[in-house]
C-alpha positions as a printed NumPy array, in Angstrom:
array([[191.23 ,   5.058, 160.205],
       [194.007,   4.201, 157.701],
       [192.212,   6.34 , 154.361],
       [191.472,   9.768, 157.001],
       [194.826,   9.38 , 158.008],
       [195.92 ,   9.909, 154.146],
       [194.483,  12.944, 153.651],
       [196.314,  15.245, 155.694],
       [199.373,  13.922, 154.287],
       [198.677,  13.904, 150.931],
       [197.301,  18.089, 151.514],
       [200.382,  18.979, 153.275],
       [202.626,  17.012, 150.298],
       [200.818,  18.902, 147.723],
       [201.094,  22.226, 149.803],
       [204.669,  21.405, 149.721],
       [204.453,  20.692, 145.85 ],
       [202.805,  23.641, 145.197],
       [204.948,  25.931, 147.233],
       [207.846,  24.62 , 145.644],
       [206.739,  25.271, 142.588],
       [205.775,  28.712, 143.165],
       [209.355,  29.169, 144.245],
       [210.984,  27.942, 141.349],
       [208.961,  29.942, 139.252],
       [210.884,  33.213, 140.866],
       [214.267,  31.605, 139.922],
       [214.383,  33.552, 136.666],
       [212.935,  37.096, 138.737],
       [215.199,  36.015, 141.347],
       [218.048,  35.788, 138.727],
       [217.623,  39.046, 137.249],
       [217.204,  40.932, 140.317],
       [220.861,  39.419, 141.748],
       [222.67 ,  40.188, 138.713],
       [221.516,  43.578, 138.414],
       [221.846,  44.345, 141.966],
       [225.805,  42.486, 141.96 ],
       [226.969,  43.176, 138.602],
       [228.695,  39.561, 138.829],
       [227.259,  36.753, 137.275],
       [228.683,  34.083, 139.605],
       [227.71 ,  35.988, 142.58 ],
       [224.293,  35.932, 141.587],
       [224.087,  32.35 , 140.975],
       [225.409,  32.007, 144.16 ],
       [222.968,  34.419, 146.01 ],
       [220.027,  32.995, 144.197],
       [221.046,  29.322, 145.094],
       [221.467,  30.512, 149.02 ],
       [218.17 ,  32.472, 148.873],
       [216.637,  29.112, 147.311],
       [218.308,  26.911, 149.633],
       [216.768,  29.405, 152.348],
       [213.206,  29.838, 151.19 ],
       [212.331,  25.943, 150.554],
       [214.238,  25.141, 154.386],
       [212.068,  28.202, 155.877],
       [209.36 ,  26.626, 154.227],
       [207.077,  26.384, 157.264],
       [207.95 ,  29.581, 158.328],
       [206.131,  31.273, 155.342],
       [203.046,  31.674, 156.65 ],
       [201.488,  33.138, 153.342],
       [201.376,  36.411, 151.441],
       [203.065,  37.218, 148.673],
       [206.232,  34.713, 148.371],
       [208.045,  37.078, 145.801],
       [208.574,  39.305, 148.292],
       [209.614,  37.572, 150.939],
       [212.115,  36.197, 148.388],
       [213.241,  39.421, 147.451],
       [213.695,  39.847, 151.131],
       [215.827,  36.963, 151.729],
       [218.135,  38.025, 148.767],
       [218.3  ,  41.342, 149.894],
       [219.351,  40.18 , 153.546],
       [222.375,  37.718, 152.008],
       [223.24 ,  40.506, 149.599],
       [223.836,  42.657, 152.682],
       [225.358,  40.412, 154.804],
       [227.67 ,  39.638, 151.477],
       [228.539,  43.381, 150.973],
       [229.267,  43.407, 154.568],
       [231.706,  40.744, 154.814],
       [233.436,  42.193, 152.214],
       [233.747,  45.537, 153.687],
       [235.579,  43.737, 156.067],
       [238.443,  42.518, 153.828],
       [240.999,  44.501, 151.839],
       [239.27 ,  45.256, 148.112],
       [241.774,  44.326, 145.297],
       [240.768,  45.016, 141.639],
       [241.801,  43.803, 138.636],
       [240.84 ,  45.677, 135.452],
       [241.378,  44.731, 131.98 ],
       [241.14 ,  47.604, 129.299],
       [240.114,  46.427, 126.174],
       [241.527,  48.617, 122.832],
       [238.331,  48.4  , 120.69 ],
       [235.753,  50.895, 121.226],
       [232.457,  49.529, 122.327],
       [229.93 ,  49.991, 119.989],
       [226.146,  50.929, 120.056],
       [223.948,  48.836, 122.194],
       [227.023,  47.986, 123.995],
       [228.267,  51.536, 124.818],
       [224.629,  51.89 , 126.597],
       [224.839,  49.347, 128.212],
       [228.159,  50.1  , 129.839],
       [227.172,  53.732, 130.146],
       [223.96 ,  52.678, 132.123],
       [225.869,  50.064, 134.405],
       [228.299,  52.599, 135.107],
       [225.258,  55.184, 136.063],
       [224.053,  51.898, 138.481],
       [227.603,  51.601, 139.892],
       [227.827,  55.313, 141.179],
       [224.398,  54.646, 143.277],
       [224.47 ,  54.291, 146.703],
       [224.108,  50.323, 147.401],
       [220.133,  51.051, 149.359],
       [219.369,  53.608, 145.826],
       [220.503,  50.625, 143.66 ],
       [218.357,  48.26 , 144.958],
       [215.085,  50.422, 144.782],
       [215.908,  51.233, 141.959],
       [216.113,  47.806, 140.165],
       [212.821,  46.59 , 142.555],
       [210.99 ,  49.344, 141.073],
       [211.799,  49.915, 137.685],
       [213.265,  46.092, 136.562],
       [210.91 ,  43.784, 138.863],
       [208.151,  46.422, 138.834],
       [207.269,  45.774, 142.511],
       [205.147,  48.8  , 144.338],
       [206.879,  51.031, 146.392],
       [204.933,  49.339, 149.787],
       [206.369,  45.905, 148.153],
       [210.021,  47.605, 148.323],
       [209.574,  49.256, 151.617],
       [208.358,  46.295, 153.278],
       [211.638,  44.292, 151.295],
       [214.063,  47.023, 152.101],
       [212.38 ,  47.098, 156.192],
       [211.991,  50.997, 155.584],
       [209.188,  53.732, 155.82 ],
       [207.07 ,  54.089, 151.926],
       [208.654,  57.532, 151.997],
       [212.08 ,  56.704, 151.947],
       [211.329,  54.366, 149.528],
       [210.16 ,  57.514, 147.638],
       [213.052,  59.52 , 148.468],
       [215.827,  56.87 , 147.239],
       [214.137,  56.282, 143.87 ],
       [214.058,  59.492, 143.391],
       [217.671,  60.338, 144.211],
       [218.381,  57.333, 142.034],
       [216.887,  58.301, 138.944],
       [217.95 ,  61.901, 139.599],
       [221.924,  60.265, 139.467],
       [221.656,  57.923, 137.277],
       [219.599,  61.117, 134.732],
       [223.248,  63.075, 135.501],
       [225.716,  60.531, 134.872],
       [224.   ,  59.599, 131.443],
       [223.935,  63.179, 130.11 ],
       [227.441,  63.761, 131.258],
       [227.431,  64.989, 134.702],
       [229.196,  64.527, 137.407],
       [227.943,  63.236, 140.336],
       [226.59 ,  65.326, 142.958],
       [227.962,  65.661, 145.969],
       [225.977,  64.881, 149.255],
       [226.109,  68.026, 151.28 ],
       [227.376,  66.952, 155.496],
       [226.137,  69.802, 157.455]])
């Protein structure tokens, strides 16, 4: 009995392996996404390391499909339950203002952050799943726990604000009726 008993161990430690490395193949998607989506480099670290810490002790609770979303959906959760903890506490910002004009590549770059930062925190993250991980809107809908349609409708306000702010606008105004 002692060689049968092997096998099922040895298949579930190599399920393990493999699922593991499957995971740690998203860090760098995973990465990405966090910065994007926080704008702070040490935040994201720290989001990816909870969502990894999550994933690989939820382990058996994945119970197959595709793993980069559910780890886009375990970000997304701690991002939200980040954003609103903060909420919570009084906001104090420190800004630095630099005397050199930015130049180039770097002016775009701040332009189009600053574009991302007038988006609505639910537009911001479609936005990035969409157009910077390239995931389909039913991959985003079923990440964001929302209908395909509003989805849709958030992309499209996205792109629609992020179009204004770049050539100048100002942001529009959501009507209250």
């Amino acid at each position: 009995m002692g060689p049968l008993s092997r096998r099922p161990a040895t298949s579930n430690r190599r399920q393990m392996s493999d699922f593991r490395h499957s995971v740690e193949t998203m860090i760098p998607a995973l990465r990405r996404y966090a910065r994007a989506l926080t704008r702070d480099t040490d935040i994201a670290d720290d989001l990816v390391q909870d969502t990894l810490v999550r994933a690989l002790r939820s382990e058996k609770l994945f119970l197959g499909g595709d793993l980069r979303a559910w780890l886009y959906t375990i970000l997304t959760n701690l991002n939200r339950n980040r954003r609103r903890s903060l909420a919570r506490q009084p906001n104090m910002t420190v800004r630095l203002d630099t005397e050199s004009e930015p130049s180039g590549t770097e002016a775009e770059g701040r332009d189009i952050a600053r574009a991302l930062d007038t988006l609505q925190e639910d537009q911001r993250a479609v936005l990035l799943l969409v157009v910077l991980e390239g995931l389909s809107y039913r991959d985003v809908a079923d990440i964001q726990g929302v209908p395909i349609g509003t989805v849709m409708s958030r992309l499209a306000r996205a792109r629609a604000q992020v179009r204004a702010v770049l050539e100048g606008q100002r942001p529009a105004l959501r009507r209250v009726k």
